[in-house]
MARFI-553191 format. One line per 8 residues: number of its first residue (from 0); for each residue y, x, z of C-alpha. Coordinates in Angstrom, 3 decimals. Last residue first. Layout:
BEGIN
NUM	Y,X,Z ~ ...
***
This chain:
BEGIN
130	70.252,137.000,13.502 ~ 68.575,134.545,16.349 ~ 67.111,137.258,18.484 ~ 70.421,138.988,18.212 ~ 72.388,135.687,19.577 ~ 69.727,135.103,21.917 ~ 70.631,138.478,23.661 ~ 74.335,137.836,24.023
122	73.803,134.703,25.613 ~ 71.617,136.598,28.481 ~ 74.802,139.023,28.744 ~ 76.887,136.740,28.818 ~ 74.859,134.753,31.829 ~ 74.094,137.946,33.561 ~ 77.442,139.257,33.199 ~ 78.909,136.017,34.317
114	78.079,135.745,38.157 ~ 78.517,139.305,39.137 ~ 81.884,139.111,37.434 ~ 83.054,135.875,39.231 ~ 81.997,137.878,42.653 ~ 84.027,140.910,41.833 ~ 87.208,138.850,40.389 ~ 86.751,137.168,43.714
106	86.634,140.562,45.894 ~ 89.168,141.713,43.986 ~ 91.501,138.821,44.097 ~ 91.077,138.644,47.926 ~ 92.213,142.616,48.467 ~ 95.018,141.308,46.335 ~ 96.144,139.044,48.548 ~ 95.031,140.905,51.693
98	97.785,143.947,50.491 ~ 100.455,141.547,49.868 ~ 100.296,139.247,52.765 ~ 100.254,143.391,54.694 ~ 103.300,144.530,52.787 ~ 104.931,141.196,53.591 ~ 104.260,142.107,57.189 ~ 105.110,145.577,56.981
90	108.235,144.658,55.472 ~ 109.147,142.650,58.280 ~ 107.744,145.006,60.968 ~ 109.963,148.048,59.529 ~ 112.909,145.010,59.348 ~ 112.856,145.171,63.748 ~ 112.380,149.171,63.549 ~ 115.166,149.138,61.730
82	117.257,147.291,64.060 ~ 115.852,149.151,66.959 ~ 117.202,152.312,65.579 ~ 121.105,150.420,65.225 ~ 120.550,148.895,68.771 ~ 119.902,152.317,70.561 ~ 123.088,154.530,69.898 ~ 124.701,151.346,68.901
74	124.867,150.471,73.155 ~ 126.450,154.061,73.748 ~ 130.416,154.773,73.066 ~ 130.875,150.417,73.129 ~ 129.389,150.254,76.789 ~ 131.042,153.502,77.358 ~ 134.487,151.373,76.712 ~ 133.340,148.629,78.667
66	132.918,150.484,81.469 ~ 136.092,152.166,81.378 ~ 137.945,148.891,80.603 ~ 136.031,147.673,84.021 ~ 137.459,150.004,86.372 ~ 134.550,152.728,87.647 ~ 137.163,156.184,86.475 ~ 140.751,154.628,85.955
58	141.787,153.545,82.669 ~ 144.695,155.251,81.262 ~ 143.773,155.910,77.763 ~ 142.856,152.646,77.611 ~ 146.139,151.494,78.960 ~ 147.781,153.703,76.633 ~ 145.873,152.563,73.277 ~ 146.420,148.832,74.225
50	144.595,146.248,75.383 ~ 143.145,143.612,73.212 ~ 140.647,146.978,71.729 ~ 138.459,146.733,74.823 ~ 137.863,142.813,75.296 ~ 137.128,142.532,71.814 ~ 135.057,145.164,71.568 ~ 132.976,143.729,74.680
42	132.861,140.584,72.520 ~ 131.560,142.276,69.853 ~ 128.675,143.292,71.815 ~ 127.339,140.623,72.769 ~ 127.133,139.505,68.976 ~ 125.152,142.777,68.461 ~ 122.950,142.163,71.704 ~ 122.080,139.010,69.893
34	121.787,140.037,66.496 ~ 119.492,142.796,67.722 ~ 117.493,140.227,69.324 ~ 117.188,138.510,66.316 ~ 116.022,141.473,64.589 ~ 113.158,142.298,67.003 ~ 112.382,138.497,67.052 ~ 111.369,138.784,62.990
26	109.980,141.810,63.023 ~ 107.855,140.197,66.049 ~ 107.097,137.355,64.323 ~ 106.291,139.059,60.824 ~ 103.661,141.543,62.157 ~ 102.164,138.359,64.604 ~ 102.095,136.433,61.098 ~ 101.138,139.116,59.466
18	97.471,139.980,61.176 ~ 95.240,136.985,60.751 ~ 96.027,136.983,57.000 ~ 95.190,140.785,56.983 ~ 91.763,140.372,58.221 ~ 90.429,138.808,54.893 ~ 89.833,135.638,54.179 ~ 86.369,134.764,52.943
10	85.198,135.265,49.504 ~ 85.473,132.235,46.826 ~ 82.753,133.274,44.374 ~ 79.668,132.741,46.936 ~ 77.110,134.273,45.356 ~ 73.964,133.161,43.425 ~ 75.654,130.145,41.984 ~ 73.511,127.920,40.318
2	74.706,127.079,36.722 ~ 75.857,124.103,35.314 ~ 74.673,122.510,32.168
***
Protein backbone atom coordinates (compact mmCIF):
# COMPACT_ATOMS: atom_id res chain seq x y z
CA UNK A 1 0.00 0.00 0.00
CA UNK A 2 1.72 3.16 -0.94
CA UNK A 3 1.38 6.28 0.59
CA UNK A 4 0.64 9.79 -0.88
CA UNK A 5 3.34 12.01 -0.54
CA UNK A 6 2.49 15.28 1.08
CA UNK A 7 5.92 16.83 0.27
CA UNK A 8 8.15 16.62 -2.25
CA UNK A 9 11.11 14.36 -0.65
CA UNK A 10 13.67 15.10 -3.37
CA UNK A 11 14.27 19.05 -2.72
CA UNK A 12 15.51 21.17 -5.45
CA UNK A 13 19.16 21.98 -6.04
CA UNK A 14 20.51 24.34 -4.16
CA UNK A 15 22.38 27.59 -5.27
CA UNK A 16 25.72 26.22 -4.64
CA UNK A 17 25.66 23.77 -7.67
CA UNK A 18 25.14 26.82 -9.93
CA UNK A 19 28.02 28.52 -8.23
CA UNK A 20 31.27 25.97 -8.31
CA UNK A 21 31.69 25.41 -11.52
CA UNK A 22 32.43 29.27 -12.28
CA UNK A 23 34.45 29.02 -8.52
CA UNK A 24 36.35 25.98 -9.93
CA UNK A 25 36.97 27.49 -13.56
CA UNK A 26 38.47 30.39 -12.59
CA UNK A 27 40.71 28.62 -9.74
CA UNK A 28 41.36 26.49 -12.22
CA UNK A 29 42.54 29.25 -15.15
CA UNK A 30 44.16 31.37 -12.33
CA UNK A 31 46.60 28.45 -11.83
CA UNK A 32 47.16 27.76 -15.34
CA UNK A 33 48.04 31.06 -15.98
CA UNK A 34 50.47 30.99 -13.29
CA UNK A 35 51.99 27.93 -14.93
CA UNK A 36 52.25 29.87 -17.90
CA UNK A 37 53.94 33.01 -16.77
CA UNK A 38 56.01 30.45 -14.55
CA UNK A 39 57.21 28.48 -17.65
CA UNK A 40 57.92 32.04 -19.22
CA UNK A 41 59.77 32.66 -16.77
CA UNK A 42 62.21 29.97 -16.71
CA UNK A 43 63.25 30.75 -19.86
CA UNK A 44 64.23 34.30 -18.85
CA UNK A 45 66.38 32.36 -16.08
CA UNK A 46 67.80 30.55 -18.52
CA UNK A 47 68.80 33.27 -20.62
CA UNK A 48 70.25 35.16 -17.42
CA UNK A 49 72.23 32.50 -15.57
CA UNK A 50 73.98 31.12 -19.42
CA UNK A 51 76.13 34.10 -18.99
CA UNK A 52 78.43 34.42 -16.54
CA UNK A 53 78.69 36.06 -13.03
CA UNK A 54 81.02 38.97 -14.55
CA UNK A 55 79.07 39.74 -17.48
CA UNK A 56 76.06 40.04 -15.29
CA UNK A 57 77.71 41.96 -13.03
CA UNK A 58 78.68 44.07 -15.87
CA UNK A 59 75.56 44.69 -17.66
CA UNK A 60 75.01 48.09 -18.77
CA UNK A 61 71.92 50.13 -17.42
CA UNK A 62 68.66 49.45 -20.43
CA UNK A 63 70.77 46.25 -22.10
CA UNK A 64 68.70 43.30 -22.19
CA UNK A 65 70.62 41.03 -19.36
CA UNK A 66 69.63 43.97 -17.10
CA UNK A 67 66.16 43.64 -18.00
CA UNK A 68 65.96 40.27 -17.70
CA UNK A 69 67.58 40.20 -14.53
CA UNK A 70 64.77 42.66 -12.84
CA UNK A 71 62.38 40.58 -14.72
CA UNK A 72 63.63 37.56 -12.49
CA UNK A 73 64.18 40.24 -9.06
CA UNK A 74 60.21 41.11 -9.49
CA UNK A 75 57.81 38.79 -11.63
CA UNK A 76 57.58 36.07 -8.24
CA UNK A 77 56.81 39.08 -6.23
CA UNK A 78 53.25 38.87 -7.89
CA UNK A 79 52.97 35.29 -9.45
CA UNK A 80 53.63 33.37 -6.12
CA UNK A 81 50.30 35.55 -4.36
CA UNK A 82 48.35 34.96 -7.46
CA UNK A 83 49.10 31.32 -7.23
CA UNK A 84 47.35 31.05 -4.06
CA UNK A 85 44.77 33.02 -4.80
CA UNK A 86 44.32 30.66 -8.04
CA UNK A 87 44.05 27.15 -5.38
CA UNK A 88 41.90 29.71 -2.78
CA UNK A 89 39.14 29.41 -5.70
CA UNK A 90 39.79 25.63 -5.98
CA UNK A 91 39.19 24.86 -2.55
CA UNK A 92 36.46 27.19 -2.37
CA UNK A 93 34.85 25.41 -5.03
CA UNK A 94 35.06 21.96 -3.54
CA UNK A 95 34.19 23.67 -0.26
CA UNK A 96 31.09 25.05 -1.91
CA UNK A 97 30.06 21.04 -3.85
CA UNK A 98 30.56 20.17 -0.29
CA UNK A 99 28.56 22.62 1.51
CA UNK A 100 25.26 22.24 -1.18
CA UNK A 101 25.71 18.47 -0.76
CA UNK A 102 24.99 18.36 2.52
CA UNK A 103 22.71 21.34 2.56
CA UNK A 104 20.66 18.74 0.03
CA UNK A 105 20.86 15.81 2.53
CA UNK A 106 19.26 17.93 5.13
CA UNK A 107 16.65 19.20 3.40
CA UNK A 108 15.84 15.44 2.17
CA UNK A 109 16.46 13.80 5.50
CA UNK A 110 13.94 16.78 6.59
CA UNK A 111 11.32 15.97 4.05
CA UNK A 112 11.67 11.91 4.54
CA UNK A 113 11.16 12.72 8.31
CA UNK A 114 8.05 14.80 7.84
CA UNK A 115 6.74 11.98 5.81
CA UNK A 116 7.36 9.02 8.34
CA UNK A 117 6.61 10.40 11.72
CA UNK A 118 3.08 10.54 10.95
CA UNK A 119 2.98 7.12 9.51
CA UNK A 120 5.21 5.61 12.65
CA UNK A 121 3.71 7.34 14.72
CA UNK A 122 0.04 6.29 13.49
CA UNK A 123 1.54 2.50 13.56
CA UNK A 124 2.68 3.07 16.87
CA UNK A 125 -0.79 3.90 18.11
CA UNK A 126 -2.56 0.69 16.77
CA UNK A 127 0.01 -1.28 18.32
CA UNK A 128 -1.23 0.05 21.97
CA UNK A 129 -4.82 -0.15 20.94
CA UNK A 130 -4.16 -3.72 20.03
CA UNK A 131 -2.15 -4.76 23.47
Amino acid sequence: MALAHETDLIPPPPIQTRIYPFLVAAGFLVVLSALVIGAVLATTAADVFESSKATRDAAAAGSPLLADQSDLATFPLWVQPLTFVGIGLLISGVFTVFWGLLRSLREARGAAMAESIPVLLAKRGDAKEGE
